[in-house]
KEKE-3310 file (N, C-alpha, C; in steps of 0.2 Angstrom, whole numbers, plus 5000, padded with zeros to 4 digits):
npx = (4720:4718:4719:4729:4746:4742:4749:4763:4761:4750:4742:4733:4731:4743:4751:4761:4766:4776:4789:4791:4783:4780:4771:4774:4770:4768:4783:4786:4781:4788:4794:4810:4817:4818:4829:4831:4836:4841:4860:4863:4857:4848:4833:4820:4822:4815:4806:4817:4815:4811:4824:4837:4850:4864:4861:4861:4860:4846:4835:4834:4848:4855:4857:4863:4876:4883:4887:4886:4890:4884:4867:4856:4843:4832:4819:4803:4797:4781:4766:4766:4782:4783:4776:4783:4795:4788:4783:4796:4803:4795:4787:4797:4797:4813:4816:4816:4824:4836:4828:4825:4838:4845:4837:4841:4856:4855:4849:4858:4869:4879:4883:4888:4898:4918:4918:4923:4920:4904:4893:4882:4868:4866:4857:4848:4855:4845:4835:4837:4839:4823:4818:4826:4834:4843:4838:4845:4857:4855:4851:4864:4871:4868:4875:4885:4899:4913:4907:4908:4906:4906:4899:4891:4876:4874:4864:4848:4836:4818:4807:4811:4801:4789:4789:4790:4797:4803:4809:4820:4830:4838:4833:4841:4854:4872:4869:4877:4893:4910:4915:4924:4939:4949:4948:4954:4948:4951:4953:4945:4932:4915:4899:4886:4872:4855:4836:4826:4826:4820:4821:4835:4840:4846:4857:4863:4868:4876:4886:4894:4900:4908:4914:4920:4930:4939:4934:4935:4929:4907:4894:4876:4865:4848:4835:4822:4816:4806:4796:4800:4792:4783:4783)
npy = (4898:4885:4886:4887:4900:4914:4918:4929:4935:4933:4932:4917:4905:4895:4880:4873:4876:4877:4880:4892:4909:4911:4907:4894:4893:4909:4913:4907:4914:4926:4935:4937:4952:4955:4955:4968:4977:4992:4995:5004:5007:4997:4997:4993:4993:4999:4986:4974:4976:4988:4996:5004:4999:5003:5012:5007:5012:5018:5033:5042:5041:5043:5054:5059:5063:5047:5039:5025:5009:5000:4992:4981:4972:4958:4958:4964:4979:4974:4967:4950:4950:4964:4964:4954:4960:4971:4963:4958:4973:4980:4971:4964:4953:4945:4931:4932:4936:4929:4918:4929:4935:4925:4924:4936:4932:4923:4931:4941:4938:4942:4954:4953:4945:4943:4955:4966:4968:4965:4979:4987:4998:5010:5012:5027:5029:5032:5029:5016:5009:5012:5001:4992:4984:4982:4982:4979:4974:4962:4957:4956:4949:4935:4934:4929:4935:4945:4959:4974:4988:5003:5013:5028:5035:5052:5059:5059:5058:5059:5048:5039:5035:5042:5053:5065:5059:5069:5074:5068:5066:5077:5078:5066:5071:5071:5066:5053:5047:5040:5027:5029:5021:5003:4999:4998:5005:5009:5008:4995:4984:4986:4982:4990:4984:4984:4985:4990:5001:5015:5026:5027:5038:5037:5025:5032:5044:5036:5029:5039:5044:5034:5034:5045:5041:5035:5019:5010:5003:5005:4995:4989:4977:4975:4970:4973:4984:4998:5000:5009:5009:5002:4988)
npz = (5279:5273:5260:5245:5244:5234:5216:5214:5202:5192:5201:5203:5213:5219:5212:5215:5230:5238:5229:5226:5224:5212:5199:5187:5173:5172:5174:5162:5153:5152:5140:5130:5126:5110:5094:5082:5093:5101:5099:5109:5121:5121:5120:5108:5091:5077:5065:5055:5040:5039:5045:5044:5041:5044:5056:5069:5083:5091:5089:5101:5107:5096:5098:5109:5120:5128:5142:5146:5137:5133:5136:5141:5144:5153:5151:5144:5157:5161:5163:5169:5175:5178:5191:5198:5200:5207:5219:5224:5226:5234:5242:5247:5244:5244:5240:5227:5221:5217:5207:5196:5195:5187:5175:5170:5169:5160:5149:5149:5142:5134:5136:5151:5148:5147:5156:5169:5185:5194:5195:5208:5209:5219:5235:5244:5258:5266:5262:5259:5272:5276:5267:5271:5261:5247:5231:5222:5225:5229:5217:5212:5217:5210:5199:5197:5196:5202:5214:5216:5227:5222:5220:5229:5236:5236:5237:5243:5232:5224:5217:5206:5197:5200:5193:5177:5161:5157:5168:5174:5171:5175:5190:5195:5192:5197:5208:5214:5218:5217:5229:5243:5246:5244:5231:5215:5200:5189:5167:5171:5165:5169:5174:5178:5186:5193:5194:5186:5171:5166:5158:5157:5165:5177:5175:5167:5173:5184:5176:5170:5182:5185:5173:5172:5184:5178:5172:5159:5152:5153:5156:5156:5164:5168:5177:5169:5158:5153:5139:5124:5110:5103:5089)
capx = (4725:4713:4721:4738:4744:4742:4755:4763:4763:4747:4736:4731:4731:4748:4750:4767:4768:4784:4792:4790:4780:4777:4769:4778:4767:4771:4791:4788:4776:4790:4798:4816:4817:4822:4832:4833:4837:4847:4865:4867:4853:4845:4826:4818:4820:4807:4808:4822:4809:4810:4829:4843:4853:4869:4859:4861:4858:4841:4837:4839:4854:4860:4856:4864:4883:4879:4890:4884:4890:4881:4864:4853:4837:4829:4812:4800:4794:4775:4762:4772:4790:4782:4772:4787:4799:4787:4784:4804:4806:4790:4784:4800:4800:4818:4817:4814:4830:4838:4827:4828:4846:4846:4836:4845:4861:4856:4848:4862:4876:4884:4884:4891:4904:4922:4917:4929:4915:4899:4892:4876:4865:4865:4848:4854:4856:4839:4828:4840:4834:4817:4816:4828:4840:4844:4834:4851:4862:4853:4852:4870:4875:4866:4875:4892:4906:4914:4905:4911:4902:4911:4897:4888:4872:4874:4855:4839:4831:4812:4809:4812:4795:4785:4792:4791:4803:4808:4812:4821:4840:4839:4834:4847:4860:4877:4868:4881:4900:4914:4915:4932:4941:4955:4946:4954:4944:4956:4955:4941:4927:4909:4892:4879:4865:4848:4830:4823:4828:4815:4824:4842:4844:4850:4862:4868:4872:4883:4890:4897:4906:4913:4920:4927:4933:4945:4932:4937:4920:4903:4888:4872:4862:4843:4829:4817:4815:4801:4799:4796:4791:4781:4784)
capy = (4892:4878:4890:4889:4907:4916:4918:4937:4938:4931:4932:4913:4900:4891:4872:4870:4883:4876:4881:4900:4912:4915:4900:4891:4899:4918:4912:4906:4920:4933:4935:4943:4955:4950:4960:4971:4981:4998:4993:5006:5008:4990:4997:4990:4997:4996:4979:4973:4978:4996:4998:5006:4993:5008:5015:5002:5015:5022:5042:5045:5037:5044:5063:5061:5057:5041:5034:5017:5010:4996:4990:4974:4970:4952:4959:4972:4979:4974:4959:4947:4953:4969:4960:4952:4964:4976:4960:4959:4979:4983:4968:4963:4946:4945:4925:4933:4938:4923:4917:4936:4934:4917:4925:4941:4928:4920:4933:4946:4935:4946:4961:4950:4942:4949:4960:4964:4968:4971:4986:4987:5006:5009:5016:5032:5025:5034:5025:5008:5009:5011:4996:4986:4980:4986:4977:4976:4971:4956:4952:4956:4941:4930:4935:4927:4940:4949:4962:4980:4993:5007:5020:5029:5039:5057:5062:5056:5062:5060:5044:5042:5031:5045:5060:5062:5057:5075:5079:5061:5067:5082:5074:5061:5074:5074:5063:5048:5050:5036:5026:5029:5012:5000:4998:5003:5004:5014:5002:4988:4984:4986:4981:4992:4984:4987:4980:4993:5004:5019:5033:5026:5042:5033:5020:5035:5045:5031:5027:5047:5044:5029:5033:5048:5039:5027:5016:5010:5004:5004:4990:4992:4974:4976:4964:4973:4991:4999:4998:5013:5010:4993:4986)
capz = (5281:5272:5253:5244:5242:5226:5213:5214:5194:5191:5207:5204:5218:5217:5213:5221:5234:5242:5223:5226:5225:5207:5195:5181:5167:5175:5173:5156:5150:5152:5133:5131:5120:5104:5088:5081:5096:5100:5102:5117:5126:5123:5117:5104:5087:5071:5061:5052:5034:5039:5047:5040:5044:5048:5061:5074:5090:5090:5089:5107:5108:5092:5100:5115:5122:5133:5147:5147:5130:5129:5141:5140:5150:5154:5146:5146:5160:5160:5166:5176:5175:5183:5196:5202:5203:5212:5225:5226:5229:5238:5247:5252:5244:5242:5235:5220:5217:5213:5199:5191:5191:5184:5171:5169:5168:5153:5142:5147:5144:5129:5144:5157:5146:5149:5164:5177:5189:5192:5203:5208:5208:5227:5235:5247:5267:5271:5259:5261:5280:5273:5261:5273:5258:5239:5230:5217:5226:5228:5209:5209:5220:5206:5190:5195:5196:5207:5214:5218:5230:5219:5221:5234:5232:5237:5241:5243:5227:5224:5216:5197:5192:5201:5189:5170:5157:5154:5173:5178:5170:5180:5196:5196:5189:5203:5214:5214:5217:5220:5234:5244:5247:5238:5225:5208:5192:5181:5164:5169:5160:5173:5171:5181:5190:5192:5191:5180:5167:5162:5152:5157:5166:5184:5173:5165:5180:5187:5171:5172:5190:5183:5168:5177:5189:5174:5169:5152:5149:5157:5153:5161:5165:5172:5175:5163:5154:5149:5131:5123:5105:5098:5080)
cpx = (4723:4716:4726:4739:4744:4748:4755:4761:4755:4738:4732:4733:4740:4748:4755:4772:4776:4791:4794:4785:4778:4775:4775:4776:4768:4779:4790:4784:4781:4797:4803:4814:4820:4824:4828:4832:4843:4853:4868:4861:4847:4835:4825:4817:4816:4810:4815:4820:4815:4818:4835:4848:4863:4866:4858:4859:4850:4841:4838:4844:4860:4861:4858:4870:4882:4888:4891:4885:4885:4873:4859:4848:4836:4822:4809:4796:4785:4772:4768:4777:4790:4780:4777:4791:4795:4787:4791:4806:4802:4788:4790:4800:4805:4818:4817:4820:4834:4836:4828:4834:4850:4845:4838:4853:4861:4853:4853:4869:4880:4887:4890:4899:4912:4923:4921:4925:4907:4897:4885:4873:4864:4860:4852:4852:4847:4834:4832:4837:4827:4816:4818:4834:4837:4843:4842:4856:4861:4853:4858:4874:4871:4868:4882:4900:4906:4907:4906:4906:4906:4908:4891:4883:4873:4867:4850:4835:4823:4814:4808:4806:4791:4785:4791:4795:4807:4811:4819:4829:4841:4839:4838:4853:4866:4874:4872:4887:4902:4916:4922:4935:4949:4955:4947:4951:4945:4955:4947:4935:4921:4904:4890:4873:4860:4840:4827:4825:4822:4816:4831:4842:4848:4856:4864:4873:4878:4886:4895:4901:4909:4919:4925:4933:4938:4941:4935:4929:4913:4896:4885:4867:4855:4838:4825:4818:4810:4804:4794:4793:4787:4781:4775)
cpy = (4886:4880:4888:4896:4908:4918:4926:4937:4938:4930:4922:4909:4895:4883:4869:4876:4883:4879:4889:4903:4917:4907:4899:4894:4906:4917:4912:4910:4925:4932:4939:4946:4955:4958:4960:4978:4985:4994:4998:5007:5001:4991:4995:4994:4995:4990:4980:4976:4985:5001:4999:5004:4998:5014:5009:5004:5018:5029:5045:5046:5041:5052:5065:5060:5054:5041:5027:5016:5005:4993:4984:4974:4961:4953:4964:4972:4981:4967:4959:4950:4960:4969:4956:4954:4969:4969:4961:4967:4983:4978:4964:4953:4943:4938:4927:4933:4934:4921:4923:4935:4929:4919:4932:4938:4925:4925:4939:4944:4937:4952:4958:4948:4948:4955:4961:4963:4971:4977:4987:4994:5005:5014:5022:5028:5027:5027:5017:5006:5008:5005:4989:4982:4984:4979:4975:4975:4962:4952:4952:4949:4935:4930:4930:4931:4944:4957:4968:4986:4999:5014:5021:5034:5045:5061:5060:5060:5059:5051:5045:5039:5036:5054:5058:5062:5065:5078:5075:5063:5071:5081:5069:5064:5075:5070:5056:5049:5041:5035:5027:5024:5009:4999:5002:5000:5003:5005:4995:4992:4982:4986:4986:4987:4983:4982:4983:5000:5008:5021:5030:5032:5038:5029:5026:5040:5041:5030:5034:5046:5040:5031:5039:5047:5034:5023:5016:5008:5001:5000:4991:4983:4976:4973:4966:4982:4993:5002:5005:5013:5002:4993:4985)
cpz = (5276:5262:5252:5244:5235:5222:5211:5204:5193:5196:5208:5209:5215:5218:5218:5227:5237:5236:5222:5226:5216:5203:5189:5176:5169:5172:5167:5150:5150:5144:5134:5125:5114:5098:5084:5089:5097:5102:5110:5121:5127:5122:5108:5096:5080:5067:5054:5044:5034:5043:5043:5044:5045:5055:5067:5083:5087:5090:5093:5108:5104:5095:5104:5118:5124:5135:5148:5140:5128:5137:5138:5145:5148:5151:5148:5154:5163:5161:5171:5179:5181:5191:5200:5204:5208:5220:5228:5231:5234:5244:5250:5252:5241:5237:5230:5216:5214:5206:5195:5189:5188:5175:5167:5165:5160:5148:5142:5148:5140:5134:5149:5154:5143:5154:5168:5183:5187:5199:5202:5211:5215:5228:5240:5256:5268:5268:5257:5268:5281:5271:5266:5268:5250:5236:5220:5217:5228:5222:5208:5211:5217:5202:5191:5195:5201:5208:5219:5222:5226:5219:5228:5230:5240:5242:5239:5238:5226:5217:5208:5195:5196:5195:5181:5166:5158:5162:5175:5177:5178:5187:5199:5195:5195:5209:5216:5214:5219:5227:5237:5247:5243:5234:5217:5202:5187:5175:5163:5167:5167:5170:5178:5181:5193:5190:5185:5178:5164:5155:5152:5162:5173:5182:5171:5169:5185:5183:5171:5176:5187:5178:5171:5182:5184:5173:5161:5151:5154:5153:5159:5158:5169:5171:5171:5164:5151:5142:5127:5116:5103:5090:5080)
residu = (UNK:UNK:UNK:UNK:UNK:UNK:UNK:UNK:UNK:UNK:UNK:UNK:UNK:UNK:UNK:UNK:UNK:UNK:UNK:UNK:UNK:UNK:UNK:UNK:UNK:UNK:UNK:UNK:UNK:UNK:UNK:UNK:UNK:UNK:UNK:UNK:UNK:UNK:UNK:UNK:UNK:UNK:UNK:UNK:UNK:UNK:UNK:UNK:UNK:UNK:UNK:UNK:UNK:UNK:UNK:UNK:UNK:UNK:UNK:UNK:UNK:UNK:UNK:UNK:UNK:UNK:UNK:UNK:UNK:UNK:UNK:UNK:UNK:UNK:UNK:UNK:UNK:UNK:UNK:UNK:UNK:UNK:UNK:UNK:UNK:UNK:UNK:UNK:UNK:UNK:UNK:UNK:UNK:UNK:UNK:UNK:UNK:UNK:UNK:UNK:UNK:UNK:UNK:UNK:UNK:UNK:UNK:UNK:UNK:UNK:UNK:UNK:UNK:UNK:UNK:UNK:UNK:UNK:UNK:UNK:UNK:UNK:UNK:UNK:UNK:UNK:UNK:UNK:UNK:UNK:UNK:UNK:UNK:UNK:UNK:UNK:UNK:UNK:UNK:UNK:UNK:UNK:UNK:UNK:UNK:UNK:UNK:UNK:UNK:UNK:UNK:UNK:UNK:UNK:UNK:UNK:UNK:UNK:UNK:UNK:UNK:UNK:UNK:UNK:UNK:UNK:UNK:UNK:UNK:UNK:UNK:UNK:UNK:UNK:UNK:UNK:UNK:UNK:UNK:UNK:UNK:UNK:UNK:UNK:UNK:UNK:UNK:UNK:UNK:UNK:UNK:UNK:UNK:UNK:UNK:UNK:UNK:UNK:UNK:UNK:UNK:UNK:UNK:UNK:UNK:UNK:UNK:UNK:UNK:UNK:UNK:UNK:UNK:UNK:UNK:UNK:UNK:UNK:UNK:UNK:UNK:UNK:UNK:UNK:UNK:UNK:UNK:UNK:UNK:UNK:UNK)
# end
């Protein structure tokens, strides 16, 4: 009682606890991701030096048909950034969402711009009841635009950060369909999402229902991505 609490990013004693629950320096310590990055999947590609500057997608990217044309994160998922979002999704400290998507708002504002909606990656009822709230629909009521419920999740699969990159497509594969409602898509332009971005397979799964479903184009926003390559 006689303590302030400790700041989730950082564990240190907060100065201005009534300010939130993460420090000033934790906020200002989380870097965007800066260019040369992939133009569709938004990871980080080797220095400008070393880029063959007509290769603009990475080599996943180049190897794979993609659903999501274009995706953008707020920063890597690591230190702080990580530490906050898990407070957010795990400890249920929803405040969080707001600044995320204040900062999501301003480094994914090439993604955002032109949008007809966004749609935020839905958890399945069971493990929504579990958590109490989807932790991305909360950053979606931050970003400014319309926001569509337009998918539903099919079945409770096994979580994608417990699995390894090469199972996580396969797991996800058919578990997302269109939600049934007034809602028509045919034509607009959707962002997808989400707090975090692994392999993409989750964004690309939705982006699949969508574009079948008449999407003209699908963008994928998320608070941080892990980064799979360092300069």
């Amino acid at each position: 009682m006689l303590l302030a609490p400790s700041c989730v990013g950082c564990a240190e004693l907060l100065e201005h606890p009534t300010r939130g629950p993460v420090c000033r320096r934790c906020w200002q310590s989380i870097l965007p991701l800066t260019a040369p990055l992939c133009d569709a999947c938004g990871d980080p590609l080797p220095t400008w030096r070393s880029l063959d500057l007509s290769a603009s997608r990475c080599a996943r990217c180049r190897r794979a048909d993609r659903y999501v044309d274009r995706a953008r994160s707020a920063g890597a998922y690591e230190g702080p950034l990580k530490s906050i979002i898990h407070a957010l999704k795990y400890s249920g400290r929803r405040s969080l969402a707001a600044p995320l998507a204040a900062l999501m708002r301003d480094r994914g504002s090439a993604v955002l711009a032109g949008a007809d909606a966004i749609v935020p990656v839905p958890l399945h009822p069971s493990r929504r009841r579990e958590r109490g709230f989807n932790q991305a629909d909360d950053l979606a009521r931050g970003l400014g635009l319309p926001i569509r419920q337009a998918l539903r999740r099919l079945r409770a699969t096994p979580m994608q950060a417990d699995l390894p990159a090469s199972r996580r497509h396969a797991n996800i594969r058919g578990a997302f369909s269109l939600t049934h409602g007034p809602q028509d898509l045919r034509g607009a332009t959707i962002v997808l999402i989400d707090d975090v971005s692994t392999t993409g397979a989750t964004l690309e799964a939705c982006g699949r229902v969508l574009k079948e479903g008449g999407v003209r184009e699908v963008r994928a926003l998320t608070a941080a991505r892990v980064v799979t390559r360092r300069r």
